[in-house]
C-alpha positions in Angstrom: 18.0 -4.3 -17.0 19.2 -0.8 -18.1 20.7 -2.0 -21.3 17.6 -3.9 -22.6 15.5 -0.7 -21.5 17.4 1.5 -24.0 17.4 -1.1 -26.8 13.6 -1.9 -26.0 12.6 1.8 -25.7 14.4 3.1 -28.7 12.4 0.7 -30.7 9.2 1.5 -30.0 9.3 5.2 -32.0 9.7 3.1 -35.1 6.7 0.4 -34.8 3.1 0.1 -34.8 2.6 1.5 -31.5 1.2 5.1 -31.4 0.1 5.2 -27.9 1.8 3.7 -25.1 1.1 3.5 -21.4 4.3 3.0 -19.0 3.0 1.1 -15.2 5.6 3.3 -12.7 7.3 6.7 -12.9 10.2 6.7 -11.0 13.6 8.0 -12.2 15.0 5.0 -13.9 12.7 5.5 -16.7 12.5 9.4 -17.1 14.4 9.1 -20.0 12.1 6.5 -22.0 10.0 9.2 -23.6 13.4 10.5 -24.9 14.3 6.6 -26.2 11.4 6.6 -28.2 12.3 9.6 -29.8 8.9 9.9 -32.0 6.4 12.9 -32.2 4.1 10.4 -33.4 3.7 8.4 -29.9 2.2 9.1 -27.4 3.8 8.3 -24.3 1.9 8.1 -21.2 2.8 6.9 -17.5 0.4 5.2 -14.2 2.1 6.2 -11.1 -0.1 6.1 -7.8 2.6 8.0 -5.7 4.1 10.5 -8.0 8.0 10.9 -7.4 9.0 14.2 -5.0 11.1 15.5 -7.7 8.6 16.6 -10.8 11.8 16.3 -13.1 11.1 12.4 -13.0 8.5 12.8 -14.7 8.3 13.4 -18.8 5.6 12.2 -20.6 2.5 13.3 -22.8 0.3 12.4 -19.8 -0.2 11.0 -16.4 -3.1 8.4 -14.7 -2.7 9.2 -10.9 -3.9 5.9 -10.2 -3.5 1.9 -9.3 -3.9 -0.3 -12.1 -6.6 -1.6 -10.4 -8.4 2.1 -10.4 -7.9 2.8 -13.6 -11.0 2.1 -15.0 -12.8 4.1 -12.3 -10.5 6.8 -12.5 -10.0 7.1 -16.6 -13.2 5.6 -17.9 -12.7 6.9 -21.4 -9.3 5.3 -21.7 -10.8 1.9 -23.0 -9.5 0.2 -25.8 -7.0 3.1 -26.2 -3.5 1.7 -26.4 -1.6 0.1 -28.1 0.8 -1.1 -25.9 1.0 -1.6 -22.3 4.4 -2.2 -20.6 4.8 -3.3 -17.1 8.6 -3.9 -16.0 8.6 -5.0 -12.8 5.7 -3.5 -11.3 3.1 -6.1 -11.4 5.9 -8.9 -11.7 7.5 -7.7 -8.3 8.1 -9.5 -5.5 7.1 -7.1 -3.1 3.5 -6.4 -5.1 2.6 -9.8 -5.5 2.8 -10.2 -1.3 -0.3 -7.8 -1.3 -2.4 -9.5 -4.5 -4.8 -12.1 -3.5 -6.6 -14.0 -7.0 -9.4 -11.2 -6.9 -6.6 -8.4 -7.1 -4.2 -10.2 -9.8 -7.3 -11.0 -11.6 -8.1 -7.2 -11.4 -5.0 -5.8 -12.6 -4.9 -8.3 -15.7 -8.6 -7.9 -16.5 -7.6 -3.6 -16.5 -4.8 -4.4 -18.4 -6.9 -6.2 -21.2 -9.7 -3.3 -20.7 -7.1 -0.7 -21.8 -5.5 -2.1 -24.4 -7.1 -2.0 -28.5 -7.5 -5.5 -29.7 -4.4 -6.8 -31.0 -2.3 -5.0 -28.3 0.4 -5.8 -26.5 1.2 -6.8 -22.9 4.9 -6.6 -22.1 5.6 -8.1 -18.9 9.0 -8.2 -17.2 9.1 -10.5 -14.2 11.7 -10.3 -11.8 13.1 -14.3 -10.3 11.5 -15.4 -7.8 8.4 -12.8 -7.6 6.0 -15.9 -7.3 7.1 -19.1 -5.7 5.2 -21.4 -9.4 5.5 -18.9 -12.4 4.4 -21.4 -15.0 1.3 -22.2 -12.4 0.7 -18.5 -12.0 0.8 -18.0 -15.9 -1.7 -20.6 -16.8 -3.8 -19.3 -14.2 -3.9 -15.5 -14.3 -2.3 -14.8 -17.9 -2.2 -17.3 -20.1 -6.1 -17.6 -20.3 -6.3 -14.0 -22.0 -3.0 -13.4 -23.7 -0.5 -15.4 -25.5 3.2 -15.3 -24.9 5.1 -14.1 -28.2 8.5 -12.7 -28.7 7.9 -8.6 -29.1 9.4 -8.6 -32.9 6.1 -10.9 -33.9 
């Protein structure tokens, strides 16, 4: 994953995305505000249970919450970014064990309620983190985003 993290990071300084919110701060990805290497994006993370060592974090801001709470939490943050990425958060394993249809339905519905239309979902799944993706795609994603290739 760590190699398509730099290339996909380092990208996004020179795009159409001027403000970007990262699901997760943890140190594998302290050093994405550095990949992005723009003064002109803003770089923001969502981490529930901040890391003990503040040096994981760097970024232009911080939501202290669950996806799920983010509305209630940060209710002027609608329609406010431009891009949402989610690597391996909500497409974990381990998160999906805890998400019944009214959570999953939650997260994706907070998703859509913080991005500006047009924005952009990227979702990394890791294998096996629901037993029928394609099933849980039509179900839960499909019906509010559509699947492109991040250059289009």
């Amino acid at each position: 994953d760590r190699p398509f993290q730099r290339e996909f990071y380092s990208r996004l300084g020179k795009g159409n995305f001027n403000r970007i919110l990262d699901v997760g701060a943890r140190s594998y990805n302290k050093f994405c505000k550095d990949l992005i290497n723009s003064t002109s994006v803003e770089y923001l993370q969502m981490e529930p249970n901040l890391p003990s060592d503040p040096s994981d974090l760097k970024n232009d801001g911080l939501f202290e919450c669950y996806m799920n709470e983010v509305r209630e939490k940060y209710p002027d943050q609608g329609s406010s970014f431009d891009l949402v990425i989610d690597f391996g958060v909500f497409g974990w394993k381990l998160v999906q064990n805890e998400f019944d249809d009214t959570k999953v339905k939650g997260y994706v519905n907070s998703v859509t309620w913080l991005l500006r239309d047009k924005g952009c979902w990227v979702l990394k799944t890791d294998q096996g983190w629901v037993p029928n993706e394609v099933e849980f795609f039509d179900k839960h994603i499909l019906p509010y985003f559509t699947m492109k290739d991040f250059d289009n």
